[in-house]
C-alpha positions in Angstrom: -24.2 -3.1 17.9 -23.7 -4.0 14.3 -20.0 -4.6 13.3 -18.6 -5.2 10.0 -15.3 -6.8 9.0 -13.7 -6.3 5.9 -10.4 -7.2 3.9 -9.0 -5.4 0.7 -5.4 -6.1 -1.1 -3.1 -3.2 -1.5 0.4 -2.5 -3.2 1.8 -2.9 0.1 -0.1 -6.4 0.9 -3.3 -7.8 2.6 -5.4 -5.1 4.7 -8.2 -6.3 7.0 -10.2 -3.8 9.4 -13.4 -3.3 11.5 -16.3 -0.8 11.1 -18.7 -0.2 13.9 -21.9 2.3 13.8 -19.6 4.8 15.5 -16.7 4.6 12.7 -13.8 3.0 12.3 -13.0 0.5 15.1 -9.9 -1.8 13.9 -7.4 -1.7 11.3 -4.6 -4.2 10.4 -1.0 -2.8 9.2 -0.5 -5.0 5.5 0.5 -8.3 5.6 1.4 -11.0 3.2 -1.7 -13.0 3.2 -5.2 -12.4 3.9 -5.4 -14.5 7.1 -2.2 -12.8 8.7 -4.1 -9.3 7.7 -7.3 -10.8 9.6 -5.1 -12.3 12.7 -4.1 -8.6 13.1 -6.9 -6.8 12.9 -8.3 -9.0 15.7 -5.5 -8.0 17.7 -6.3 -4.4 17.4 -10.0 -5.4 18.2 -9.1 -7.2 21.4 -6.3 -4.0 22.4 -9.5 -1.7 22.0 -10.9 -4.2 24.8 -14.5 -3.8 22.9 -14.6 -6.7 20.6 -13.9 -10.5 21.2 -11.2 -11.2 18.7 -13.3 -14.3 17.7 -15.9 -12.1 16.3 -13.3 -10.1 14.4 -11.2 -13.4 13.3 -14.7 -15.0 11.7 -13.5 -17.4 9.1 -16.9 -16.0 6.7 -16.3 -12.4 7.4 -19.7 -11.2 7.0 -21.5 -9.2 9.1 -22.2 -9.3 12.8 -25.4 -7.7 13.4 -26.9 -8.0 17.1 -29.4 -5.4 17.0 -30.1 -2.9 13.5 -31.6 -3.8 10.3 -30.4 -3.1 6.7 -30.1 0.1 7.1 -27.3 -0.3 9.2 -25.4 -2.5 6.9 -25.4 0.0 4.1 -24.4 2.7 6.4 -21.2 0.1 7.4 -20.5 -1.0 3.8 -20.6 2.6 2.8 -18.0 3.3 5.6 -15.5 0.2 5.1 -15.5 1.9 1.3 -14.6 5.0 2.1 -11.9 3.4 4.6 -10.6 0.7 1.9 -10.6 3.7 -0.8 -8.5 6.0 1.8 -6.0 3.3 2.6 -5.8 1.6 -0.6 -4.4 5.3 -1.8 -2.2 5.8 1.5 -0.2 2.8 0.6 -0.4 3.0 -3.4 3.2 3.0 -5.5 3.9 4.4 -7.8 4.6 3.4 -11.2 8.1 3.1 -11.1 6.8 0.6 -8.4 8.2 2.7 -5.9 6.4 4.4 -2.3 4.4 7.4 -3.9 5.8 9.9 -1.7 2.8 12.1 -2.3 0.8 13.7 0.9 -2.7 12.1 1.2 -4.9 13.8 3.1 -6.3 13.0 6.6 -9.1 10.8 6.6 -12.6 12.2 7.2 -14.5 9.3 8.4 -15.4 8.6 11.8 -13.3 6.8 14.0 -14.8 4.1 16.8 -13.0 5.3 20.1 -15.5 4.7 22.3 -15.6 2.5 25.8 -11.6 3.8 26.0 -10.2 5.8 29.1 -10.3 9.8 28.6 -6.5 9.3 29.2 -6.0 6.4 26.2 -8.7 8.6 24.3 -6.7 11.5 24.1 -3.6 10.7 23.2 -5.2 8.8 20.1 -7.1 11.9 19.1 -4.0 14.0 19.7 -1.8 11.7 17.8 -4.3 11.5 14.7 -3.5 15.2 14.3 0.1 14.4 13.1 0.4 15.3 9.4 1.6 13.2 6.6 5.3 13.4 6.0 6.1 14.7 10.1 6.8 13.1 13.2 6.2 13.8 16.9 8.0 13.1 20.6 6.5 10.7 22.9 6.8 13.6 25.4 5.6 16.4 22.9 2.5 14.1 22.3 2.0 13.9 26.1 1.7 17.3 26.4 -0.6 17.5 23.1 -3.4 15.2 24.5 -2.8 17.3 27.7 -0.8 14.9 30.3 2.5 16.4 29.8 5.2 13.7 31.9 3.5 11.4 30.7 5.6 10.0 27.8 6.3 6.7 29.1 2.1 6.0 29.2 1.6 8.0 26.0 4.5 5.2 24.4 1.7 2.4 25.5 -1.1 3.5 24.1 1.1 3.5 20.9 1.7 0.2 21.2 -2.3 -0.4 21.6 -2.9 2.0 19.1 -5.9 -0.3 17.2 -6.1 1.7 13.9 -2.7 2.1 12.7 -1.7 4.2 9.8 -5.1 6.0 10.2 -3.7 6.9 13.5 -0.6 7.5 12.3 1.8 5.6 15.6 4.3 5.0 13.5 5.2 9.2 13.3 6.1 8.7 17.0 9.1 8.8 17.6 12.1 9.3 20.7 13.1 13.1 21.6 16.7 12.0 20.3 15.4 11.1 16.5 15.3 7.5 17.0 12.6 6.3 15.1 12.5 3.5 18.8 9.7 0.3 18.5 6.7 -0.3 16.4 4.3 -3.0 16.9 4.9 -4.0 13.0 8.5 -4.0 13.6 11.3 -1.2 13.2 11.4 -2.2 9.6 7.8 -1.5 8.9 8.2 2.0 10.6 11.6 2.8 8.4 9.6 1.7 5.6 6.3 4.1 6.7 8.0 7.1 7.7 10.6 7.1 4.2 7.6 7.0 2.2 6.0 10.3 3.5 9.6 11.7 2.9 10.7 11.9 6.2 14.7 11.4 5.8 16.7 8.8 7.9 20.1 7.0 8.6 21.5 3.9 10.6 22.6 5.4 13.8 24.3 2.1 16.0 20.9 -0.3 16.4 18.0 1.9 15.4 17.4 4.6 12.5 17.1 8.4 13.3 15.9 11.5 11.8 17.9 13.5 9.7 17.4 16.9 9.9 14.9 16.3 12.9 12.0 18.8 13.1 9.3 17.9 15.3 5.5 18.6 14.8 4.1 21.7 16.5 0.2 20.8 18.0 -2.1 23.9 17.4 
């Protein structure tokens, strides 16, 4: 398997993902530095429970090739572009220097979801289907990826959701229109969800949806 790590800087901060054969395997939410970007994508690698974080946390960043040629590297550095070119635009400002709130389109590269459960698999695929600028129950997401009652297990695989903002966990929120946890913190999901427009207000200890309207899975 040949896996290729790479790091970009955004408006938003330091980036750092994972591209596998299969597609996207890892992504990190921005951070302040480079390092802290790379720390977090090898998080997501280990919560796919297919890479050793070491491997993803390598100091030179280059390529880990166990079997292919250069063929396969090309094919990887031509996919970590397309990835780097669909996030740096996700999280561009504008030139006020304010969140663009601007729909961009859902990516159309592969995404690496093998080795997971059909369960864990499911939801991911499901959840990838919510659009820019909406947002989705735990339990209406259950039922999407086809285990309704489920919402409790479906709010886990959030959490270990490995390619965030591709897989858009942060548009997840509780039936009530709390916008409820984030792995990046409840401030990095206020921050996500009011740049794609979506309209909220302090409600006690958490932020809800104003004018809640959830997503409807075809």
């Amino acid at each position: 398997m040949s896996i290729l790590p790479f790091t970009l800087y955004t408006d938003a901060g330091w980036v750092s993902g994972l591209v596998t054969e299969a597609g996207l395997a890892a992504l990190s939410l921005p951070m302040p530095t480079r390092e802290e970007a790379i720390r977090d994508a090898a998080m997501a690698s280990f919560r796919s429970s297919r890479i050793e974080p070491a491997t993803a946390a390598s100091a030179d960043r280059k390529a880990f090739t166990v079997e292919g040629d250069s063929s396969d590297l090309s094919r990887l550095r031509l996919l970590a572009e397309q990835v780097k070119e669909w996030v740096s635009r996700y999280l561009k400002k504008s030139e006020s220097g304010e969140p663009a709130c601007c729909p961009v389109s859902s990516p159309d590269f592969p995404l690496d979801l093998n080795g997971m459960t059909s369960f864990r698999k499911a939801v991911l695929l499901a959840m990838a289907n919510i659009p820019y600028g909406m947002v989705s129950s735990y339990s209406g997401l259950a039922k999407a990826a086809g285990y309704p009652g489920c919402a409790r297990a479906v709010g886990g695989v959030c959490a270990a959701n490995p390619i965030p903002l591709v897989i858009p966990c942060h548009r997840v929120i509780l039936s009530d229109g709390r916008i409820g946890n984030f792995g990046g913190g409840k401030e990095m999901k206020k921050w996500l969800l009011e740049r794609e427009g979506v309209a909220l207000e302090r409600r006690a200890d958490d932020w809800i949806v104003r004018a809640l309207r959830f997503w409807t899975f075809r």
